[in-house]
C-alpha positions as CSV (number, residue, x, y, z in Angstrom):
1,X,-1.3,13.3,-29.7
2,X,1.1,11.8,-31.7
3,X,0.4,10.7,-35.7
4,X,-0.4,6.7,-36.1
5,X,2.7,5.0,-38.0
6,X,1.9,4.2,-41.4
7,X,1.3,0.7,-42.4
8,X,4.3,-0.3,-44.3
9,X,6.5,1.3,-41.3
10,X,4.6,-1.3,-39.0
11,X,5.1,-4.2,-41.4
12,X,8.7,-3.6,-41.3
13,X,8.5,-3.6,-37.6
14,X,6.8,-6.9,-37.3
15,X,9.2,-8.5,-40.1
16,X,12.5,-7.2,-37.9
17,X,11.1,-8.5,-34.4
18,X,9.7,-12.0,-36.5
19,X,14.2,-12.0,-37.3
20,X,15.1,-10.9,-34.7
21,X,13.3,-13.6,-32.4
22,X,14.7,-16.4,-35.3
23,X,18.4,-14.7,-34.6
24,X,17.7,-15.5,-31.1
25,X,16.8,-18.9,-31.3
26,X,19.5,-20.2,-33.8
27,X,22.3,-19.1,-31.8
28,X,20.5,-20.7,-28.7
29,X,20.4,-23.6,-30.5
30,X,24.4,-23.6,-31.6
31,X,25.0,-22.5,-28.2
32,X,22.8,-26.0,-27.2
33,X,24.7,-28.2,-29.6
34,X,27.7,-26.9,-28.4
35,X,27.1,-27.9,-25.0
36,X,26.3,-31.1,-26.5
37,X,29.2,-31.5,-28.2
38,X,31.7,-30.7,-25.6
39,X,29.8,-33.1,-23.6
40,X,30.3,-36.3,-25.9
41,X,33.9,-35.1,-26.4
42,X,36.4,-37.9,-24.4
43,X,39.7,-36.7,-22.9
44,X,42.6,-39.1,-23.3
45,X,42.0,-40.6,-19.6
46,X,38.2,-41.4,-21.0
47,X,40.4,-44.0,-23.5
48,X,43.5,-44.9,-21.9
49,X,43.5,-47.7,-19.7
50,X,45.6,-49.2,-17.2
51,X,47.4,-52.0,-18.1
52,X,49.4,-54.7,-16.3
53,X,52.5,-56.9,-17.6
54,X,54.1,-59.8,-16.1
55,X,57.2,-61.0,-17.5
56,X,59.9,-59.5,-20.0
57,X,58.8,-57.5,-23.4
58,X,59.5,-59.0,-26.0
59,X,62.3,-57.7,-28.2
60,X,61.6,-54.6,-30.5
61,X,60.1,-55.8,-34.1
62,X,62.1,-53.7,-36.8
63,X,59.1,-51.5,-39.0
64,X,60.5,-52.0,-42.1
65,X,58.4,-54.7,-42.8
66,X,61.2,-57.6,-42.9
67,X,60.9,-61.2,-41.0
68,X,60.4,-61.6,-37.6
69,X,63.4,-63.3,-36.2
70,X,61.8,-64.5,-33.2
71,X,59.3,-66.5,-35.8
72,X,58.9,-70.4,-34.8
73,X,61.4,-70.3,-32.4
74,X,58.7,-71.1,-29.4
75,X,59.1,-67.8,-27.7
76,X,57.0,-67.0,-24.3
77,X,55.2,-63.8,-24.4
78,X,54.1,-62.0,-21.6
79,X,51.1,-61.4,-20.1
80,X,49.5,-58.5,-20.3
81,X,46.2,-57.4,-18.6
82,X,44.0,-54.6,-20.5
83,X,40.4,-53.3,-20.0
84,X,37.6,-53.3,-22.2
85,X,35.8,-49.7,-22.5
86,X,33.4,-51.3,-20.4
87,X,36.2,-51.7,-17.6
88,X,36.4,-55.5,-18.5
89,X,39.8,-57.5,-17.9
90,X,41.2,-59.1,-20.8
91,X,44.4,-60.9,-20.8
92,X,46.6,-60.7,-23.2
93,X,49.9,-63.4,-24.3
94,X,51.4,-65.6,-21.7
95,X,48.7,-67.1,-19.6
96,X,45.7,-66.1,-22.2
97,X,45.0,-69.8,-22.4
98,X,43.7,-69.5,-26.3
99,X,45.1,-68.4,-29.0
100,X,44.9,-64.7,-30.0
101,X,45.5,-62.0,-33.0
102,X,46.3,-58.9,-31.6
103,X,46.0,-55.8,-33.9
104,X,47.6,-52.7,-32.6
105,X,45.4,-49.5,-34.4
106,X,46.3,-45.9,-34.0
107,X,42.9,-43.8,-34.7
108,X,44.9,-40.8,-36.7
109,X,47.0,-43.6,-39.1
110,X,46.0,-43.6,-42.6
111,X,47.3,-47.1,-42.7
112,X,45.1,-48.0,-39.6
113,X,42.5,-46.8,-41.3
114,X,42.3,-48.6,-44.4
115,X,43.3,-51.8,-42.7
116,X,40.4,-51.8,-40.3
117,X,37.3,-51.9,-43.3
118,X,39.2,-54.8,-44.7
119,X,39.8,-56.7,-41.7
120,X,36.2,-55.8,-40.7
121,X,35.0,-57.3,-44.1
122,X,37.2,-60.4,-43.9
123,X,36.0,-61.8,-40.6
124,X,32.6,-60.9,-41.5
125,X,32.5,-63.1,-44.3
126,X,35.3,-65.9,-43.1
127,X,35.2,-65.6,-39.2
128,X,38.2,-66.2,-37.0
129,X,39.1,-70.2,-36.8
130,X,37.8,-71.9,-33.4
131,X,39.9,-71.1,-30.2
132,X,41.5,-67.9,-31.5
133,X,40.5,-64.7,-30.4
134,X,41.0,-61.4,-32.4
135,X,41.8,-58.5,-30.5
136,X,41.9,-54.8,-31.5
137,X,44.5,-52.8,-29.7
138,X,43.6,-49.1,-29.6
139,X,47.1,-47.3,-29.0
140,X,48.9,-44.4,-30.0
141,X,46.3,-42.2,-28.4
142,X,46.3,-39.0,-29.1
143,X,43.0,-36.3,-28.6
144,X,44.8,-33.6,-30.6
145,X,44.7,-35.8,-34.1
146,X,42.0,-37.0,-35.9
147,X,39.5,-39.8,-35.8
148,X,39.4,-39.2,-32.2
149,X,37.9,-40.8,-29.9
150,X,39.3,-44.7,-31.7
151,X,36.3,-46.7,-29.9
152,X,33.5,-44.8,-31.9
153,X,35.5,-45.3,-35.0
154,X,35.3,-48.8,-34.5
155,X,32.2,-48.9,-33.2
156,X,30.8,-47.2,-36.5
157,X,33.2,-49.4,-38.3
158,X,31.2,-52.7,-37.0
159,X,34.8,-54.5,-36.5
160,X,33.7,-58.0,-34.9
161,X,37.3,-58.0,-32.1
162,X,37.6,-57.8,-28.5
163,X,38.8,-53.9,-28.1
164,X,40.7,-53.5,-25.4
165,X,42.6,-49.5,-24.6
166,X,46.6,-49.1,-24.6
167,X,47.9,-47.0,-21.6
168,X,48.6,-43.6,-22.7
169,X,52.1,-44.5,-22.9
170,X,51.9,-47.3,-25.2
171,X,52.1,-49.9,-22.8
172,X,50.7,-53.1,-25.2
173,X,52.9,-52.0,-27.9
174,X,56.3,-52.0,-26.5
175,X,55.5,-54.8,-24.3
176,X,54.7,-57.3,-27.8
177,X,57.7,-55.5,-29.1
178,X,56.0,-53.2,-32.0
179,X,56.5,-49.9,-32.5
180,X,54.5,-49.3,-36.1
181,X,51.3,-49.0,-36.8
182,X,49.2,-51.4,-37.6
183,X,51.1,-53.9,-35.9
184,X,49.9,-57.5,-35.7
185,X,50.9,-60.1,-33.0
186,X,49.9,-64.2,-33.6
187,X,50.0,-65.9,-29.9
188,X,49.2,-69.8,-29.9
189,X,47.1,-71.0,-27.6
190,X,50.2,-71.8,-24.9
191,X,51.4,-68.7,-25.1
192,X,54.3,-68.6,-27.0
193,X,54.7,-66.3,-29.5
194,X,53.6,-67.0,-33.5
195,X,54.9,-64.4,-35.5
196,X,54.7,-60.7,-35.9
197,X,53.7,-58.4,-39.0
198,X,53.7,-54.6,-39.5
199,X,51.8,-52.3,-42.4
200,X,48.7,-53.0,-44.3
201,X,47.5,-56.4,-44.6
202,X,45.3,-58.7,-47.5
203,X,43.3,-61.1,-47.0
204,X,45.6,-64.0,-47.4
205,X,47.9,-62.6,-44.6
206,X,45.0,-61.8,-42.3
207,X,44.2,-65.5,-42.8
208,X,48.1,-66.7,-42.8
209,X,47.8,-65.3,-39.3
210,X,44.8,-66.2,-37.6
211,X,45.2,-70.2,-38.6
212,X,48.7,-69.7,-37.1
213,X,47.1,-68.5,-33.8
214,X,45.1,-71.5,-33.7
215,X,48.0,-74.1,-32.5
């Protein structure tokens, strides 16, 4: 018959199987969370959108920040069609019928970044003038670079715009003839193209812009 363990031995026992249980359940839980995770995680297709253009791009914008030669000069757009992450058309340019403020964002662009809070703040506390709509281009998308995915980002950034998704390929942006980011396109209300800006953005110009759009 074999000896009883001494106390203390059995205390230890009950201490490492107590741990060991707690081991147990914390990595269940990680492994849980990562489940989670992967299953919020969107894949480029879960952003990128189809998109559909009628009639010529407009010329490429230079990035350097200089004029827009095609300013005042009563320019058609296009018209674009995009979707809403709700797989809502939206129609961009040409035959929009109002007059828009398109801002192309890239989620990974410092730039982007620090343009959206302001923007955010300024229509907040000014709103966009009557018959103009603001719309907030997510483009450049990338999975790999951070900030992914863009429509959380603006979601927690409480941006008041239409958001509609680029094609993988960058569809919106060559079509409006931009090719940095931010870019911003003005489009009166008959279609014809306003103006176009590149790069970071006060309040003044954000304001310059929008009253342009109006006609």
């Amino acid at each position: 018959m074999s000896a009883a363990k001494p106390a203390a031995n059995r205390g230890r026992t009950v201490i490492l199987a107590v741990v060991g249980l707690a081991v147990v359940a914390a990595v269940g839980a990680i492994a849980v969370l990562s489940v989670e995770e992967q299953a919020s995680v969107k894949d480029l297709e879960d952003i990128a959108g189809p998109v559909e253009v009628v009639g010529d791009p407009l010329p490429p914008l230079g990035s350097d920040g200089s004029a827009d030669p095609l300013e005042g000069q009563g320019v058609p757009t296009p018209t674009a069609t995009a979707r809403t992450m709700a797989d809502d058309e939206v129609v961009l340019g040409g035959d929009a019928g109002v007059g828009q403020v398109l801002v192309m964002l890239a989620h990974w662009c410092p730039v982007c970044q620090q343009e959206v809070p302001l923007l955010t703040e300024y229509v907040a506390a000014n709103g966009v003038p009557a018959g103009v709509e603001l719309v907030a281009v997510m483009t450049g998308l990338d999975p790999g670079r951070p900030n992914w995915p863009p429509d959380e980002w603006l979601e927690r950034e409480g941006l008041n715009a239409t958001v509609v998704r680029d094609s993988a390929e960058g569809t919106l942006m060559r079509t409006f003839g931009v090719n940095a980011y931010p870019a911003w396109v003005a489009i009166a209300p008959d279609g014809t193209l306003v103006g176009r800006r590149t790069g970071l953005l006060d309040d003044a110009s954000i304001a310059a812009l929008l009253e342009s759009a109006a006609g």
